[in-house]
Each structure stands twice: as C-alpha cells, then as structure tokens.
C-alpha positions in Angstrom: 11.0 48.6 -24.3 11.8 51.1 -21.7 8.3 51.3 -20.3 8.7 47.3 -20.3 12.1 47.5 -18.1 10.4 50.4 -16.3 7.5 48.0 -15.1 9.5 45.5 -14.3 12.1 47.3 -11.9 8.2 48.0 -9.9 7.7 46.2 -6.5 4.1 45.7 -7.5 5.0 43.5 -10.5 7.6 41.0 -8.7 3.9 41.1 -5.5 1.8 40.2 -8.7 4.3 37.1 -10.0 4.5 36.0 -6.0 0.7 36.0 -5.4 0.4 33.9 -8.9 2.8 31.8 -8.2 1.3 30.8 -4.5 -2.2 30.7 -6.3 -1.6 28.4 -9.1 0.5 25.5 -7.3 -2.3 25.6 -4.6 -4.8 25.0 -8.6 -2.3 22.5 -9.4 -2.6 20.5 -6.3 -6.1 20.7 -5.6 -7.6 21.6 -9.3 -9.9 18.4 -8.5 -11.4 20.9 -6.0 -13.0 23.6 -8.4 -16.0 21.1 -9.1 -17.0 20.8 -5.6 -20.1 22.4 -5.5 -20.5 23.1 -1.7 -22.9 26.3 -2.7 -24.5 25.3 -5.7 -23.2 27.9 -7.9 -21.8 26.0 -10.2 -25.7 24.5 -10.3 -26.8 27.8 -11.3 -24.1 28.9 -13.6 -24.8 25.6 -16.1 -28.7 26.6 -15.9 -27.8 30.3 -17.1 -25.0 28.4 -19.7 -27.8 26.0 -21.0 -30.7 28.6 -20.9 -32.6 27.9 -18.4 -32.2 30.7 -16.3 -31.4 31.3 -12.6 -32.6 28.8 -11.4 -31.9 25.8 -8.7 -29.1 23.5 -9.0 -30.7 20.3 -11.0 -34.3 22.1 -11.4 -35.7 25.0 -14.0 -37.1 26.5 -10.9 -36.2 30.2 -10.5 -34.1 31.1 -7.3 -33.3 34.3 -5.5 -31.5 32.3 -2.9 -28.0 32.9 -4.1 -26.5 36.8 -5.3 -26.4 37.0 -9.1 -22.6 38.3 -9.7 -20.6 35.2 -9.4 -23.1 32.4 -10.8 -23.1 34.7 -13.8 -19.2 35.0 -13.7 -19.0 31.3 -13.3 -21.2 31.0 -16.9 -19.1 32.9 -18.7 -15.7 31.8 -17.6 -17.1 27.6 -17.7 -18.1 28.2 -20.8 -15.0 29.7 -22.2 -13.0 26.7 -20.5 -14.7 24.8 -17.8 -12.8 24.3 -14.4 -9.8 26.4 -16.3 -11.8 29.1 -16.7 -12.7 29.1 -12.7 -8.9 28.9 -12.2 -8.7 31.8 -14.3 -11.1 33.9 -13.0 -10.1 33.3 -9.8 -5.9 34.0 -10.3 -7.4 37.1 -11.6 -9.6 38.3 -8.8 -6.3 37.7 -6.5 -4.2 39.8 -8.7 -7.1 42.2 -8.3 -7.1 42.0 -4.4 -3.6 42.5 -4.6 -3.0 45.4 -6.8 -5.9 47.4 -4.9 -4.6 46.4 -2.0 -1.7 48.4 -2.7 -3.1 51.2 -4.4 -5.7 51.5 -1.4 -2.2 51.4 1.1 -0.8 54.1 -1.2 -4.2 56.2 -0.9 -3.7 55.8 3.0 -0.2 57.2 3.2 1.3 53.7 3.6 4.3 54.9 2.1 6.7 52.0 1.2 4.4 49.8 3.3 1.9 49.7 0.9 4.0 47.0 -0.9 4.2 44.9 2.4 0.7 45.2 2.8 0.3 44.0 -0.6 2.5 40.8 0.4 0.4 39.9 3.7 -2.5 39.5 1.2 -0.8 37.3 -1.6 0.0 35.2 1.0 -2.8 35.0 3.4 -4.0 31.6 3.9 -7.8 32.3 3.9 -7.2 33.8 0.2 -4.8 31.1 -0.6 -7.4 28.3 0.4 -10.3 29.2 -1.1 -8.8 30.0 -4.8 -9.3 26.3 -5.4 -13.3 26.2 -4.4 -16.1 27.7 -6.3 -17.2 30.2 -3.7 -17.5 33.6 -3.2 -14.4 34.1 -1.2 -12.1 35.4 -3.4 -14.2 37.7 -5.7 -16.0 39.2 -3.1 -12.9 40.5 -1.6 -11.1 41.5 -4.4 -14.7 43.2 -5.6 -14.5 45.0 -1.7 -10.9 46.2 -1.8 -11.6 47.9 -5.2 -14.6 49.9 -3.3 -12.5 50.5 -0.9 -9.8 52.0 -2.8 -12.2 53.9 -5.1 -13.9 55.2 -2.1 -10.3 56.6 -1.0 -9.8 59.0 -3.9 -12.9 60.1 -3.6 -12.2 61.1 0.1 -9.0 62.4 -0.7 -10.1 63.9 -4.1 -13.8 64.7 -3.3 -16.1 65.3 -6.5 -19.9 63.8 -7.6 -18.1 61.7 -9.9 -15.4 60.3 -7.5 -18.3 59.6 -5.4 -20.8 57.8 -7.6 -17.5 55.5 -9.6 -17.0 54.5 -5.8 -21.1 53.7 -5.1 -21.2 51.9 -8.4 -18.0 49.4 -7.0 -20.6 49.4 -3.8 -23.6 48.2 -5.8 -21.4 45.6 -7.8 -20.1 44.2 -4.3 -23.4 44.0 -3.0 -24.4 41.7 -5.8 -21.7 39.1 -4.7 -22.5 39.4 -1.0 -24.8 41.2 0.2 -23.6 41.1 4.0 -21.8 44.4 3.2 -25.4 46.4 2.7 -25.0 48.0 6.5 -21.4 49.7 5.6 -23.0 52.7 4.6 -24.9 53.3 7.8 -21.6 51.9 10.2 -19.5 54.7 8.3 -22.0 57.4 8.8 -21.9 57.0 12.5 -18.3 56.8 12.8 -17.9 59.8 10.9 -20.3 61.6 13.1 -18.2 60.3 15.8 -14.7 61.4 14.5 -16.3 65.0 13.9 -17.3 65.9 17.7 -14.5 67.0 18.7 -16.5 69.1 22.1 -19.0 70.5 19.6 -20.4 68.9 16.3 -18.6 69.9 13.2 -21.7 70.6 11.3 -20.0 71.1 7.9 -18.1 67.5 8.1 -21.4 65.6 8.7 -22.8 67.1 5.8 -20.4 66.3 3.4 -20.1 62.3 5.2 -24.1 62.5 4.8 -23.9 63.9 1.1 -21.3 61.2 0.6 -23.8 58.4 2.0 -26.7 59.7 0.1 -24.9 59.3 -3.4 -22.9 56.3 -2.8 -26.1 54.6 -1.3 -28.0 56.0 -4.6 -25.4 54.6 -6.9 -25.0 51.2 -5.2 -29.3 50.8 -5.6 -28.6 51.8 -8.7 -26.8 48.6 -9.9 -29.0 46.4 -7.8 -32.4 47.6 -9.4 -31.6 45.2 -12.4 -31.7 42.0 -9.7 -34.8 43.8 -8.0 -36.8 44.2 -11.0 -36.0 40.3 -12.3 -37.0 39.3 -8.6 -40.7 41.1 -8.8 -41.3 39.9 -12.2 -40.4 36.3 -11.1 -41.6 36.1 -7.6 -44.3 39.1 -7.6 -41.7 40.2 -4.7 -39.1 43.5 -5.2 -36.0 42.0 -3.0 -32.7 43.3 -3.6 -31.0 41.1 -1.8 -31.5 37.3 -2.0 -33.8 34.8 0.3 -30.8 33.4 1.9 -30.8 35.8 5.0 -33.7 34.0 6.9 -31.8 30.9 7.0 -28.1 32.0 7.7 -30.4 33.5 11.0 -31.9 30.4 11.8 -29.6 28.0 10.9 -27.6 29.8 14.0 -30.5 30.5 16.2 -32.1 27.4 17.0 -32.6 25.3 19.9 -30.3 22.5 18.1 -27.4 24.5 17.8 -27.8 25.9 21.2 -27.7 22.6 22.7 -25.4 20.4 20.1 -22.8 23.9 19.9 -23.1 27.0 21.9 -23.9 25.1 25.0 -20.9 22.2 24.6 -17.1 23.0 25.2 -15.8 25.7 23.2 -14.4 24.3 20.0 -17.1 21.8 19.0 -19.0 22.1 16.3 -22.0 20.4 14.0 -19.4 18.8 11.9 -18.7 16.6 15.4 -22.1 14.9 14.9 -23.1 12.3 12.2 -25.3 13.0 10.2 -27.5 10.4 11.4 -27.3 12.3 14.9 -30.7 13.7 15.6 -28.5 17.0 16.9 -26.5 17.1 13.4 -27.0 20.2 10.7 -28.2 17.2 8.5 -30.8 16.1 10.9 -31.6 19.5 11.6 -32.2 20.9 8.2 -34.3 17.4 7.2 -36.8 18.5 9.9 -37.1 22.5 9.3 -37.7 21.4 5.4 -40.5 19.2 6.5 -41.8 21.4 9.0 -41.8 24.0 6.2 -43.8 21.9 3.9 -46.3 21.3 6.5 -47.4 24.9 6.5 -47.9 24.9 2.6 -44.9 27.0 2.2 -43.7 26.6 -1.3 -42.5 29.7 -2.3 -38.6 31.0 -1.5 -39.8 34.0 -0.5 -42.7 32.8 1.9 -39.9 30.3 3.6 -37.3 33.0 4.1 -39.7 35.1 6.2 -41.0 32.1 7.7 -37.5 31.1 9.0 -36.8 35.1 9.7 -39.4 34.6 12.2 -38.5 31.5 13.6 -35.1 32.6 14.1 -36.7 35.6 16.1 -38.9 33.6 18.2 -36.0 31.3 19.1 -34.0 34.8 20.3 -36.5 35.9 21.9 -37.0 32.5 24.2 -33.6 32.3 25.0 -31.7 35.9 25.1 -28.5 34.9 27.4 -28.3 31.9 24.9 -28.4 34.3 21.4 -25.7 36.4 23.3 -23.6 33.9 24.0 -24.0 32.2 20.6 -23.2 35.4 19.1 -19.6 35.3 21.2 -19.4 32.3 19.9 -19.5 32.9 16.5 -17.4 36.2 17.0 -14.8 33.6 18.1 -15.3 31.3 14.9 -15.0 34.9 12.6 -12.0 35.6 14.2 -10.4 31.8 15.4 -6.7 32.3 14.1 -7.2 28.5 13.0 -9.7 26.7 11.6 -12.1 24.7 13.5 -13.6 21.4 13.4 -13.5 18.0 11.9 -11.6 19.1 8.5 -9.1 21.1 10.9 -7.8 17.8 12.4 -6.9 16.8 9.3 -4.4 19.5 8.3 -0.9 19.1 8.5 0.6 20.5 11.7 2.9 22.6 10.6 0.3 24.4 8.7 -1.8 24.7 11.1 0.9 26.3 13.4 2.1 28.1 10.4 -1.2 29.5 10.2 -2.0 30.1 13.5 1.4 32.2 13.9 0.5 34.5 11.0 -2.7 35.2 12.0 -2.0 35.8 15.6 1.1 38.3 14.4 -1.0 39.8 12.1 -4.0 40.9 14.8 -1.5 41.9 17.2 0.0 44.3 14.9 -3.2 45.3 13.6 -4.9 46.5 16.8 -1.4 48.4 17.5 -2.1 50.2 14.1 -5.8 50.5 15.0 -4.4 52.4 18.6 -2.0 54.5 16.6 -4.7 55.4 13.8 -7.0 56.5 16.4 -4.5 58.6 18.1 -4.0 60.9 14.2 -5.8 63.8 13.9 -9.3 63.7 12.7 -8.5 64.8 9.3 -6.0 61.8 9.3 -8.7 59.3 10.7 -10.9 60.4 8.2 -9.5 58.5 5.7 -9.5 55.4 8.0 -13.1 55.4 8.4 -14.5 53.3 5.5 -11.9 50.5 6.4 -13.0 50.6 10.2 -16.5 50.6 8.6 -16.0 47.3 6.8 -14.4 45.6 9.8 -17.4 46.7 12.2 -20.3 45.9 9.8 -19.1 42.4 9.1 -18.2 41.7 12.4 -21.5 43.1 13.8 -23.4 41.0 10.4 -21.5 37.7 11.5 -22.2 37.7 14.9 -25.5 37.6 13.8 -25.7 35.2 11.2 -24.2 31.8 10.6 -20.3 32.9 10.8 -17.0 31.2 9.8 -13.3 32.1 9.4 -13.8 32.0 5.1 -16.0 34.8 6.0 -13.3 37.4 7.1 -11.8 37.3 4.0 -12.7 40.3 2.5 -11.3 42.1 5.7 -7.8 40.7 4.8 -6.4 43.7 3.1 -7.4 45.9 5.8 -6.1 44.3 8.3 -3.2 44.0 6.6 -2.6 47.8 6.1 -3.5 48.3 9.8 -0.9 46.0 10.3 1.5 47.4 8.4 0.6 51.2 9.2 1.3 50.3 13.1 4.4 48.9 12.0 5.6 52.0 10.4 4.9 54.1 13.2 6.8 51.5 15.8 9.7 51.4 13.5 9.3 55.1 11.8 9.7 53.4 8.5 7.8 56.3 7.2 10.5 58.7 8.4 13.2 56.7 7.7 11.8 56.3 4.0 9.7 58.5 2.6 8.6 59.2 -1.2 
C-alpha cells in the first residue's frame, strides 16, 4: 500500500490520468472515426488476421508499399477487440509518448520541467487528433521518443549495451516510418560540428562515429526480417517500403506546381473537385494509366519509375522544386491546419490551436538559442533531438509534407520549450532536485 500511495503522490501519474482522460473523450466522440481507412492499413491488417498475408487492401497480392509495424499491430489488437482494440492500442502509445517524454526531459536536466514538458504533449492537438484515426501518427511518435530517450542514457551512461538497446528502438521506429532512416547521418555531422571548437576534437568524433556505427548496425539489424520477406516476395532486398517514389512525385509534378505551389499561398489540391483535371484525383487516375502503359506491373518497377519521374520533373523546373519545397516547409510547420477540412473546424479551436502552437515555437527557438549557447559537453546531449528535428524537416521538404507529419517532433519541441523557459525564469535555480 505504501508503494501505491507513494505512486500516486507522483506528478507523472496525475500527466498519465490527464493525457487519458483528453484521449478517450476525443474516442468517445469520434470512435466512428477508427474505421476510416484513409491509408489502407486496416486493409492489410484483416489480410494478415485472415491469412492471407501482407498484402493489398481488398487483394491477396503481396505489398511492400506500406511499413510492417503498425499493420501488424493493428492485427493483433482487431483481433483481440476490433475498433476497441485500436482505441486501446492507441491510449497506450500516448501514455508511452508521455511517460518517455518525461523520462527523456529528466535525462536532459529538465529538472521540474520535465513534468511540464510531459503536459505540452498530453495535450497537443496533433497527438490529440489523430488518436481517433488508424494512422501512423501516434505510434510512430511514441516509438521515436522511446529512441530518443534510450539514446540519452546511453550518452550520458556510455556502454555497447546502452548503445545497441537504443539502435534496436532505432530499427523498431524505422519499421513504422521509415522517414527517420537519415537521423543517423544528420547527428553525425552535428556532432562533428559541436566538437570543433578551433581544432577537431579527434577523440569525440570517434566515440559519435563508434556510436553511429553500432546504433546503425543494430537498427539493420531489426529491419533484415522485412528485407529478407521483401527478396523472397519481390526478388528485390528493400528495407524500406515502395512508397518513397510516390510521396516524391506526388509533390514534384507539373500538376501540383501549377494547381498549388504556383497559386496563392494557402491553397491546396483539396480546393479542386475531383472531377478537376488539376485535382490529386485526376492526377493520380492519369499517372496509374500512364504506368500501365509501360507494362509496369510490379511495386517495385513503379516506385523507381515514379523516383525518376519525380527527378526529371526537378530537374525541368529547379526555381519551381525550391519553392515547392518552401512550400511544403510551411505546410510542416503551419501552426493551423490547412485546407478544405480546416474551414470546417470550430473557431475557437482553430484559434485555440493556433495560439498553442505559435507559443510553443516561440519558446522553443528561445530554448534552441539558449541550448546552443551551453557548453559543448551540455549540447552534447541535445544533439539527437536537434537531429530528429533537422532530418524530418530536411525529409518533408522533400517529399509530400503535412502538419500530422511533425508529430513525432512534439516532445522535443516541447522540452525546448520548456528548457528555454527554465533559463528565462531560472526555474532550475529556483527549484532544483
């Protein structure tokens, strides 16, 4: 019993009951919501409950076009209680993002501010929105802020072990989403970076190196499995999926140019009907046809093939691809959401949210100023969270890109947030441990 009244009298716990609370009268409201298959993993996930296999939504085809962690998630929670189960899974990978949250703010000498970190996440409306859909949101970011805290101890506590635990977490992540493959490479340089300090501090760029190598290892490590199933299916090793070629394209073509990037800043393709020859509908209809033209039947031979169209389209129109890649470092980032669905949200939400998120960057790019100023021993321990911001902003930019995507940044820029907020106020002075 004293344990009991012991946990209870923690900060955590009452953060826990608050970001439950939030999540499950959102899954009250909109539990209608959990079958809408915008992705098709639910698709999947019945193929692997029935038997079939990965494979297409509707189809016993195989696919690689969709990561294998949260279709196989979804057919084990469905099948232990349908669209409860979802809900479940999902209250649980909040609860996750929460508690590592905190434990990551702890690791980064948050002191008391850990626990306000913790509360900017169970309340963020990105997390908030898309506990009620069957996407990757949630998961993935809750998957990212365990790496992230793992990969903190082992900074902090440096051993082969603490290291490979925190490449493991990588390689699990990467199998929800794999947009966070470059993080590796992004943290390498920036460690390189924070160790010239004049003259290169030889001995700190081989342990960030050493500490690549092994959590790059590790992370491979849990993706052979995917790689293996892909070559015996497909004939093709891929450790990723055969998505990437048209998240390029479907941002790099002459439609969108002129139907988005070129059009006043806001607009989007959910402004034209679908009947609209410059629509995402119409769009899509032609590239499929244009694709089965050329005998391409494979998933494999069609993501190259739309790799390379997206290239040739850059390549035609440079200042265009720039710009289109402000653009959607604007959508990434937009404080509010944009497009049709937008206009219908209630005002005061959409102030509401527009408020938070605007507070929240503005304090975060103090605590970004202030980090930067620390020592480099103190930055250190910074780096793999300014890692993850830069790769996904730099991997968005890139690719198709949309507000739902930031959130597995959300606890980081909530801890930046909240560490520039200590330093302004001295809250770390005023209460330390």
């Amino acid at each position: 019993m004293s344990i009991i009244r012991q946990n209870l009298r923690n900060p955590l716990c009452y953060l826990l009951l608050i970001g439950l609370i939030a999540r499950s009268a959102l899954l009250i409201f909109r539990f209608e919501e959990l079958t809408d298959d915008r992705d098709a993993y639910l698709g999947i996930a019945e193929n692997l409950m029935q038997g079939i296999g990965f494979c297409t939504s509707g189809s016993e085809l195989p696919t690689a076009f969709r990561p294998p962690l949260y279709p196989l998630l979804l057919a084990v929670v469905l099948k232990l209680g349908s669209s409860f189960g979802l809900a479940m899974l999902h209250l649980l990978m909040g609860a996750v993002t929460i508690w590592a949250t905190v434990r990551l703010g702890e690791n980064l000498r948050l002191k008391q501010g850990a626990i306000l970190a913790g509360f900017l996440v169970a309340i963020d409306p990105i997390l908030l929105r898309y506990t009620t859909l069957p996407m990757t949101e949630v998961t993935f970011a809750g998957l990212t802020t365990v790496m992230l805290w793992l990969w903190s101890k082992a900074d902090q506590k440096p051993s082969w072990n603490a290291y490979l635990l925190a490449g493991l977490s990588f390689g699990v992540a990467l199998l929800c989403r794999p947009s966070l493959l470059p993080i590796l490479a992004v943290y390498w340089v920036l460690a390189v970076v924070n160790s010239f300090n004049g003259f290169s501090r030889s001995d700190r760029i081989i342990k960030s190196t050493l500490c690549v190598i092994l959590m790059g290892a590790a992370g491979m490590l849990v993706l052979f499995p995917w790689g293996v199933r892909n070559l015996i299916q497909f004939g093709h090793y891929k450790l990723t999926t055969t998505h990437g070629g048209y998240t390029l394209l479907l941002g790099n073509n002459p439609v969108f140019y002129d139907a988005v990037v070129r059009q006043p800043l806001g607009t989007t393709w959910g402004d034209y009907d679908s009947e609209d020859a410059r629509s995402q509908t119409s769009w899509v209809n032609k590239l499929n046809r244009q694709l089965d033209e050329q005998g391409l039947v494979s998933e494999f031979d069609r993501d190259r093939a739309q790799y390379q169209l997206a290239l040739e389209n850059i390549r035609a129109e440079p200042l265009t691809f720039l710009l289109a890649c402000f653009l959607r470092e604007i959508r990434y980032w937009s404080p509010v959401p944009i497009g049709p669905e937008a206009r219908q949200i209630n005002p005061i939400i959409y102030w509401c949210t527009a408020l938070f998120y605007i507070g929240l960057y503005v304090m975060a790019l103090y605590g970004v100023v202030v980090m930067l100023g620390q020592s480099e021993n103190r930055r250190r321990f910074w780096l793999p969270a300014l890692a993850m911001i830069l790769t996904f902003s730099i991997v968005h930019s890139i690719y198709w890109s949309n507000a739902r995507m930031r959130a597995p940044l959300v606890p980081v820029i909530a801890m930046l947030a909240i560490y520039g907020l200590e330093k302004k106020l001295r809250l770390d002075e005023k209460f330390s441990l």
